[in-house]
N, C-alpha and C positions, 0 to 999 in steps of 0.2 A: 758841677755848676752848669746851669744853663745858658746856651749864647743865641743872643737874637740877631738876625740877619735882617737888615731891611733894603729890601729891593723894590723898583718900582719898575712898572711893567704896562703893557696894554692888551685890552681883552681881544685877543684875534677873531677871525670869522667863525662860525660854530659858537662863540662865547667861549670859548676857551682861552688857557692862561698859560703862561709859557714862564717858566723860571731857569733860570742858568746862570749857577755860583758853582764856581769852580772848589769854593773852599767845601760842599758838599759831598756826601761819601756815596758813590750807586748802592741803591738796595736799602741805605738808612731810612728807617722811617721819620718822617718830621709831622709839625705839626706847620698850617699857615694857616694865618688870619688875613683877612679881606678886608682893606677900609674905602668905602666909598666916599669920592668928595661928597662937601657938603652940598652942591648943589650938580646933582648927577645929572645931567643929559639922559641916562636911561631911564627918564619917568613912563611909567605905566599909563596906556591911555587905551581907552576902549575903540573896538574896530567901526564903531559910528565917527567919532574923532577923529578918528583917519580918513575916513571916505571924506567925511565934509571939508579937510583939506586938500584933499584930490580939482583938479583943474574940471571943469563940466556942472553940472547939476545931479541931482540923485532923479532918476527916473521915478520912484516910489516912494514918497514918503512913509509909507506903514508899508505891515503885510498884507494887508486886506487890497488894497492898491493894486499889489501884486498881483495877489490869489485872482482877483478880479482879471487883471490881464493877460495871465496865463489862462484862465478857463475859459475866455473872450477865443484867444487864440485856438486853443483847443476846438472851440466850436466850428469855427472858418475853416478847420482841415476836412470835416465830415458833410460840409457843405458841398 
């Protein structure tokens, strides 16, 4: 007969997960499943997302913007 354990836990630094049932055997293999709340906090967002909620302005809006003032710069060293 199979027994289910349910423990709850929080995800440490690294994203790691840390479990401690003393009713567990060292060395047994088990199986765990993950349930994430319904509305996780760890939603995915793109690294544009985050910059725009950063404090300042973005200095470049494109890459061309950029590319542009970096080879601007470039020029003014050989001058």
């Amino acid at each position: 007969m199979r027994t289910t354990l349910h423990v709850k836990t929080t995800i440490l630094p690294g994203h790691k997960i840390e479990i401690s049932a003393p009713e567990l055997c060292e060395g047994e293999a088990v199986e765990v499943f993950i349930v994430l709340p319904e509305s996780s906090a760890s939603e995915r967002r793109s690294a544009l997302a985050l910059l725009e909620e950063l404090p300042g302005q973005r200095l470049f809006k494109t890459s061309e913007e950029a590319d542009r003032y970096l080879q601007e710069e470039r020029d003014s060293w050989e001058r």
